[in-house]
Each structure stands twice: as C-alpha cells, then as structure tokens.
C-alpha positions as CSV (number, residue, x, y, z in Angstrom):
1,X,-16.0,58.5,67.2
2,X,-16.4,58.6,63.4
3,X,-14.3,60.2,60.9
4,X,-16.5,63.0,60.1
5,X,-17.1,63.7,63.9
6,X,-13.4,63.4,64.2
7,X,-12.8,66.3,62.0
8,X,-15.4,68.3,63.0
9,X,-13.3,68.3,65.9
10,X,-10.1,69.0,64.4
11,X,-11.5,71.6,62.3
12,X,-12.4,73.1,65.7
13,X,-9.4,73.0,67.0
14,X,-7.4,74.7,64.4
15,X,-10.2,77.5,64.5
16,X,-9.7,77.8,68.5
17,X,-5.4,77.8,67.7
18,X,-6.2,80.7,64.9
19,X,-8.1,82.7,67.4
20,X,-6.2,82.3,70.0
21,X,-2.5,82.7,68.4
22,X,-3.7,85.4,65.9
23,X,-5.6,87.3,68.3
24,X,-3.0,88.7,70.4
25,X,-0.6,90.1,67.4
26,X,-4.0,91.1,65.6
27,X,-4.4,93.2,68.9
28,X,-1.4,94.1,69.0
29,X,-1.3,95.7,65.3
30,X,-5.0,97.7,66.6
31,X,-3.2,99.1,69.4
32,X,0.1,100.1,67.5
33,X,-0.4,104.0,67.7
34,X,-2.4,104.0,71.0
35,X,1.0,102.3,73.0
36,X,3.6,103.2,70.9
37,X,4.5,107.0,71.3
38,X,7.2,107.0,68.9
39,X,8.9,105.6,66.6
40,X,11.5,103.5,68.6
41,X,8.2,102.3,70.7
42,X,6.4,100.9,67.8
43,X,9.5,98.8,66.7
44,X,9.4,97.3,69.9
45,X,5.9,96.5,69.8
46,X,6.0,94.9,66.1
47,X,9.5,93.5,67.4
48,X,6.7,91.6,70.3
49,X,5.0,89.9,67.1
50,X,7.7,89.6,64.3
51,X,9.0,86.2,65.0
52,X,5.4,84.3,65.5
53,X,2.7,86.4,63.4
54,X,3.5,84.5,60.0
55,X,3.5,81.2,61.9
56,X,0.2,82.4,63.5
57,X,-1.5,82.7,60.1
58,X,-1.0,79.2,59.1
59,X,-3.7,78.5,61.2
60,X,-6.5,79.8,59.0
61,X,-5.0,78.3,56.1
62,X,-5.2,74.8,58.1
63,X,-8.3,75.6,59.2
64,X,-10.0,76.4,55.8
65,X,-7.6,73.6,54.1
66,X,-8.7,71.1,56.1
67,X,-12.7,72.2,55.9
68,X,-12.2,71.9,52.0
69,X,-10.5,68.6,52.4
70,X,-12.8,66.8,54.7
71,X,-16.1,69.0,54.5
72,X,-16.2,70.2,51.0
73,X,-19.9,70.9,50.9
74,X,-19.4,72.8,54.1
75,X,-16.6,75.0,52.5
76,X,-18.6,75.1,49.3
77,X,-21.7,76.9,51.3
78,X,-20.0,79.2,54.2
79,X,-16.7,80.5,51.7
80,X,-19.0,81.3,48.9
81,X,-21.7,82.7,50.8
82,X,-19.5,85.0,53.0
83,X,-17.2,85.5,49.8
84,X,-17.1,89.4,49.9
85,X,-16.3,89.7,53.7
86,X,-13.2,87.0,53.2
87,X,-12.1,88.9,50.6
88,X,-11.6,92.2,52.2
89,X,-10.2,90.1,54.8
90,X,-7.8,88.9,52.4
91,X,-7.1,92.3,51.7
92,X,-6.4,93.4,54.6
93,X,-3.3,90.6,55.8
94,X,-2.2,90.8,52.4
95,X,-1.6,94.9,53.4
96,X,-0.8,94.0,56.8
97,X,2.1,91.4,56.2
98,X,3.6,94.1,53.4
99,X,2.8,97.3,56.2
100,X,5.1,94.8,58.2
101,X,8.1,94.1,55.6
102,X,7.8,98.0,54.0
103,X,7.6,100.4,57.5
104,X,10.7,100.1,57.5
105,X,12.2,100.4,54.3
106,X,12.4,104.4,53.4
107,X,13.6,107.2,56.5
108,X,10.7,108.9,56.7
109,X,8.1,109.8,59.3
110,X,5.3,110.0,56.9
111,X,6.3,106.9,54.8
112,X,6.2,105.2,58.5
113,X,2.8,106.4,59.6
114,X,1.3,105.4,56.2
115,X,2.1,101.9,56.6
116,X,1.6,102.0,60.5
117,X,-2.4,103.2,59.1
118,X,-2.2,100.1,57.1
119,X,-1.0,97.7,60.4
120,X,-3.6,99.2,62.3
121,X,-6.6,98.6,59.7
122,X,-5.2,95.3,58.2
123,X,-5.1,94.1,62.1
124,X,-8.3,95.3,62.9
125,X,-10.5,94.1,59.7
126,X,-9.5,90.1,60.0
127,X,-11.0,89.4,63.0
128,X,-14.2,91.1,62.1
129,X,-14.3,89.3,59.2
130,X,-13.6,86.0,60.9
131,X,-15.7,86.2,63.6
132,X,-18.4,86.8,61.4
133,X,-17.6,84.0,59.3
134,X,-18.0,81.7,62.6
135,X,-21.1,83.5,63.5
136,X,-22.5,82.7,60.1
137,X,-21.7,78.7,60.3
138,X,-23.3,78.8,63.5
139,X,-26.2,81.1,62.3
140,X,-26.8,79.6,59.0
141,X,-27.7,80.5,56.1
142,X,-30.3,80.5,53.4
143,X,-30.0,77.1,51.6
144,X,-32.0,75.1,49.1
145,X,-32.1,71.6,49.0
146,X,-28.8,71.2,47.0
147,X,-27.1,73.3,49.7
148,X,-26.5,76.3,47.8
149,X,-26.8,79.7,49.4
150,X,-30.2,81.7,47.6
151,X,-30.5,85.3,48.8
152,X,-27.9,88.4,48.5
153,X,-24.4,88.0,48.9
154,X,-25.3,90.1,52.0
155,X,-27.5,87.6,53.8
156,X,-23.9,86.7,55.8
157,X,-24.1,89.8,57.1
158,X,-26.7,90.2,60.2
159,X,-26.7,91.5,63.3
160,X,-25.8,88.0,64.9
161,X,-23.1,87.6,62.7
162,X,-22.0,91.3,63.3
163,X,-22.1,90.6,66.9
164,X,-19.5,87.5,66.7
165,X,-17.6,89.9,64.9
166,X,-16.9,92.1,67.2
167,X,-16.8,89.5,69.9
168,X,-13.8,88.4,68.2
169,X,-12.1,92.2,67.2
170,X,-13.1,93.4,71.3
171,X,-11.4,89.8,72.6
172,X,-8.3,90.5,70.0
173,X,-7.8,94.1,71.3
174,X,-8.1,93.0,74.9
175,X,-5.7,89.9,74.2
176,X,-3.0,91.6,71.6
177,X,-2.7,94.5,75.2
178,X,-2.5,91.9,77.8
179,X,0.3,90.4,75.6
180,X,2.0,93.0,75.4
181,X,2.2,93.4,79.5
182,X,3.2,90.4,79.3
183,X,6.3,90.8,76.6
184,X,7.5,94.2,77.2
185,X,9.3,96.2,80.1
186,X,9.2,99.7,81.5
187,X,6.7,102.4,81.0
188,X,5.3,100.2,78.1
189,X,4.8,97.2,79.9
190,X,2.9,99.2,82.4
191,X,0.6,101.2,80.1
192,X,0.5,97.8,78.1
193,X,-1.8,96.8,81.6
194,X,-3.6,99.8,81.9
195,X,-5.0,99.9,78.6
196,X,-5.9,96.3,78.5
197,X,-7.9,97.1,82.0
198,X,-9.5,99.9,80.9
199,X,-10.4,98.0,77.3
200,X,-11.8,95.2,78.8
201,X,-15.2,96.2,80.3
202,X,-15.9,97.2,77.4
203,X,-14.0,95.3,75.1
204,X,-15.4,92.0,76.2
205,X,-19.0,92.3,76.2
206,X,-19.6,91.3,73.0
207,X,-17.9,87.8,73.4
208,X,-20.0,87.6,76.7
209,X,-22.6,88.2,74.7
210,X,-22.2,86.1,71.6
211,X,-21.9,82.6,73.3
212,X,-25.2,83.0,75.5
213,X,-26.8,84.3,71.9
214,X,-25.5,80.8,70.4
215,X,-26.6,78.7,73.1
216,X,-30.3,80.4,73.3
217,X,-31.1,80.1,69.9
218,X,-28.7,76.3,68.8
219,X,-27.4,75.1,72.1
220,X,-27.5,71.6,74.2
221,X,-27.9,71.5,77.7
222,X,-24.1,70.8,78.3
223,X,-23.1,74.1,76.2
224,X,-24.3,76.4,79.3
225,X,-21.3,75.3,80.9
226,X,-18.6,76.7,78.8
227,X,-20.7,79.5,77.8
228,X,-21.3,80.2,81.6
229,X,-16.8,80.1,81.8
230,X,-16.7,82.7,79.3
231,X,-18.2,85.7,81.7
232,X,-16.1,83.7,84.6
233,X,-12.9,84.1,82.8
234,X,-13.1,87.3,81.9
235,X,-13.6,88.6,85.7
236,X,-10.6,86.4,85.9
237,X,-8.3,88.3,83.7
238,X,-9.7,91.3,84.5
239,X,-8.6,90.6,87.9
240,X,-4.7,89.6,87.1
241,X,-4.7,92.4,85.3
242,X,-5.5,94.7,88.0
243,X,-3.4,92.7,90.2
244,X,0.2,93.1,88.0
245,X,-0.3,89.3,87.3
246,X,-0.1,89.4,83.2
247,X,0.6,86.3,83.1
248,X,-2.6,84.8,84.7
249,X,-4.7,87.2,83.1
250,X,-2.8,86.2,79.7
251,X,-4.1,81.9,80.5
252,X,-7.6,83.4,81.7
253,X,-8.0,84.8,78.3
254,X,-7.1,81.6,77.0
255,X,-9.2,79.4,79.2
256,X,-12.1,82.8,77.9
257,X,-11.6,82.3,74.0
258,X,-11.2,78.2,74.6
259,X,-14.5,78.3,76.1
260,X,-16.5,80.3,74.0
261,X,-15.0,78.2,70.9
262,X,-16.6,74.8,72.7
263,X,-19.9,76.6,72.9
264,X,-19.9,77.8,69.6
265,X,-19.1,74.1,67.8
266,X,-20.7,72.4,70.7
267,X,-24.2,74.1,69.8
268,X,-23.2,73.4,66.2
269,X,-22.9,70.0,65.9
270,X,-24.1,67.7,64.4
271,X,-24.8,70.3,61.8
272,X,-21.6,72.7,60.1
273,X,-24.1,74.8,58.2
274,X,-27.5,74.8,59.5
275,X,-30.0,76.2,57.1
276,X,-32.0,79.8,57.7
277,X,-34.9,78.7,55.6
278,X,-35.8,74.8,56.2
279,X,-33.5,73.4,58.3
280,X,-34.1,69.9,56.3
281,X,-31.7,71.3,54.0
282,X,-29.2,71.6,56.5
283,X,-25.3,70.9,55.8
284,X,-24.7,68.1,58.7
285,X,-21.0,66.1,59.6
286,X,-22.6,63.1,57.4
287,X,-23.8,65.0,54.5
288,X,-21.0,67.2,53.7
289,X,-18.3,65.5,54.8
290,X,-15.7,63.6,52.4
291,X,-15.6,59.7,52.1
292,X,-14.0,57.6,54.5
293,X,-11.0,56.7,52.1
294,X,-10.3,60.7,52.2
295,X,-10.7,61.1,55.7
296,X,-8.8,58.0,56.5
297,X,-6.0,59.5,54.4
298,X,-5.7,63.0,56.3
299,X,-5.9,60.7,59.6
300,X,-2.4,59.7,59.1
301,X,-0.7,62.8,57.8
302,X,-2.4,64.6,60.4
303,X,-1.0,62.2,63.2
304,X,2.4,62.8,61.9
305,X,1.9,66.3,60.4
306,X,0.1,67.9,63.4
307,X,2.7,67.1,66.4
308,X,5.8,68.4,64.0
309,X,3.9,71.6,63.6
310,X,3.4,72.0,67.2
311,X,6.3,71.0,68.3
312,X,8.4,73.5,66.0
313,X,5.7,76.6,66.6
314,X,6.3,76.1,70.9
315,X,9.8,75.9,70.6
316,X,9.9,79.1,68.0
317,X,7.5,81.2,71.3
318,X,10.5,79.4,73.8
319,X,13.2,80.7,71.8
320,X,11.7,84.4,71.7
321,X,10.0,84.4,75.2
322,X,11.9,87.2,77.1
323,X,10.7,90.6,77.4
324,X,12.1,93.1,75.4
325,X,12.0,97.1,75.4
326,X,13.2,100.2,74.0
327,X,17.2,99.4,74.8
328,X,16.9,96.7,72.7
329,X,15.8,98.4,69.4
330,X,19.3,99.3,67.9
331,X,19.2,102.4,65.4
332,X,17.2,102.0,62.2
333,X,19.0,100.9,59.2
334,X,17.6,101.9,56.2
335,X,18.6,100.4,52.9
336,X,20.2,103.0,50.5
C-alpha cells in the first residue's frame, strides 16, 4: 500500500472514531430535556458525558488536521466549498462546550434552561453539518480543472448531502439514548431504553438509506457488503434494546456506524473529491495528496502519536465506566 492510500485510510479512520465517539454525547445533548425531568436528572445526564466529550472532539480536529496535512488539495476543495455549513457548525460546539461550563454557574431555573436550549441545538446542528460534509466528499462537487469549486456556496447543499446529514443526526440521537441505557440506573436508565426503541425506526432510516444511495450511484461490487450490515445491524440493536441487552445493542450500533463508514470511503476511493461537472477534474489520492517526504514524516509521528492517544482516551472511558444516577448528583454549588 502507498502513502497516499495509507492515509486515505487513516483519514477514514479518524472520521469513523469522530462519529462514533461524538455521536453518543451529541445524542445525548439532543435528548437532554426529553430524559431529563428536572434539574438533578439533567446533571446526571451531562454528568454521563462530562469526562469524555472534550476528548471526543479531538477527533475532528485529527480528522481535518490530518486531511490538510496529507491531502491539502482535498481540504482546499471540500472546507472551502462547504465553508458556511462548518461554520455554523463551529458555532454551535463553540456554544455547546460554554452551555456545558456556564449551566451551572448562576441559581437559576431560567439561566439553566437557556443554556440547556443552547446543549440541545449546539448538539443537534454538528452532526448535520458533518454528515453533510461527508455526503458532499462522497457526492462531489462542481470543480474546474484547477480543482476549485465554481457554482454557489450552496451547491454543498443537496438533497444527497441533506440526506447524509440526517443519517448522521438520526444515528447520533439513537446512539447518545442507547448510551445512556447503558450508563445510567433507575427510572432513567429504563426510559433511556424506551426512547432509544421508540427513536429508532424512525431515527435510522436515513442511514439505511444513505449508504445504498452511495453505493448506487459511486460504489464497487465489494461495497454491498457493508452497506447490506448497515440495515442488519440496526435490527440488531434494535433487538438488544428490546431485549434489556444495552450493551449489545450499544456494539451493534458500532458494528452499524463502522459499516456504513467502509461503504462510504470504500465507494470513494480512489477519488476524495470527485467532480459534479467532468469527473476528469476529479480530486483523486495521487493528485491531491502531499509528497512522499511529508507523508513519510506523519508516518512516524503517527505510529508513536496514535497508540498514546488511544491508549490514554480507553483508559479515561475505564476509569469512568460505572453507571451513575440521581444519588450521586450532590447539591448544586453555585459560585457566589
């Protein structure tokens, strides 16, 4: 395997780790005032996220870093042509990591349900945003021969690239409630499961959808397979959830979001940014990829950077792996 395929791959893999890690506390955040009838409730539901959401988010930074660093043609054509989306996606973790630091900080219901508001929409917008970012590298875009996006700044928006964001939002809210099952005890714990069973036929269409939409208009022959999974996972999960089992239905999801991630890259390559208007002009793993010297370089700070990462993220999820509930939410202390 080349360098450039290499990275493709890597690149693919931190995108599968963002969606899979920032998906549950994104859905999580959406389902704040749905599960969480009052205040002491909601603190144990942000309580589910607080240690791991921040650590969760360094995925998309690695994600887009690394596209910059090894693709930078690539990250020249999808981040300026999807340029308005990212930035209200921006936005909105910007107000959802503040929402998280500020709920807290003045004794008052109102001053609470403002920034619970801001949770709920800055946990809702990002993966609508994202998804449709991965729709649109899938998709394409209108490029001319120097790979430059001609068109609106809305051609990133279409009903393809709407669809993979809501696969992604619908997967998230289904995900972040099935977490919660699977973290929390008592009365939430249970209407954690019932809402994640009652979401999900509905919930997961779109990311049933989205992969069979990939595969008919981009894919191989051997992308049918994972984008077959997808549908079969989600029975799955659907299943353990039904069954008590949150557990299993928590590792279907992941086996669900894993799959749909291999179709989406697997019907990508060899391009990264096909091209909506001569596909000559596409953006492929050769063309837009850095030199070898560059590549070469991330190579070995990846191989020594990557298993540190990984190693410190797991053990931060075994540290803070017990369930937790109301009786463990001491009183509020609010700073004078």
């Amino acid at each position: 395997m080349d360098l450039p395929t290499l990275w493709f791959c890597v690149i693919a893999v931190f995108w599968l780790g963002y969606l899979f890690l920032e998906g549950f506390d994104f859905g999580v955040g959406m389902v704040l005032p749905v599960l969480g009838r009052d205040d002491t409730e909601r603190r144990v539901l942000i309580n589910t996220i607080g240690p791991v959401w921040d650590g969760n988010e360094v995925w998309l930074i690695v994600a887009a870093g690394a596209t910059f660093a090894a693709f930078p043609a690539w990250y020249a054509g999808l981040f300026s042509g999807a340029y308005l989306p990212l930035l209200v996606v921006l936005l909105a973790l910007i107000g959802r990591g503040v929402a998280f630091e500020y709920r807290g900080k003045v004794d008052s219901a109102r001053w609470r349900a403002v920034w619970d508001r801001v949770i709920v929409v800055g946990s809702a917008v990002p993966p609508l945003g994202v998804g449709l970012l991965l729709a649109t590298t899938v998709f394409g875009l209108p490029l001319d021969a120097d790979g430059d996006r001609i068109g609106s700044v809305f051609e990133a928006v279409r009903w393809e690239t709407l669809l993979g964001g809501l696969a992604v939002t619908g997967f998230s809210l289904v995900h972040g409630a099935a977490f919660l099952a699977l973290k929390t005890e008592g009365g939430l714990r249970e209407r954690a499961r019932r809402l994640a069973v009652r979401l999900a036929p509905v919930a997961l269409v779109p990311i049933v959808v989205f992969p069979v939409a990939v595969v008919a208009r981009h894919g191989a022959d051997w992308t049918l397979a994972p984008a077959i999974a997808v549908p079969a996972a989600g029975l799955v999960a659907v299943q353990r959830l039904v069954a008590g089992r949150e557990g299993q239905a928590f590792t279907a999801l992941a086996v669900l979001i894993t799959a749909t991630a291999v179709t989406l890259f697997g019907a990508l390559y060899p391009d990264v940014l096909p091209s909506t208007t001569d596909p000559a002009h596409s953006l492929t793993v050769h063309t837009a990829s850095s030199g070898d010297y560059t590549l070469e370089i991330m190579s070995w700070l990846a191989l020594f950077g990557a298993p540190a990462v990984l190693v410190y993220q797991g053990w931060t999820y075994w540290v803070f792996r017990t369930r937790i509930g109301t009786r463990h939410i001491p009183k509020a202390h609010v700073p004078r």
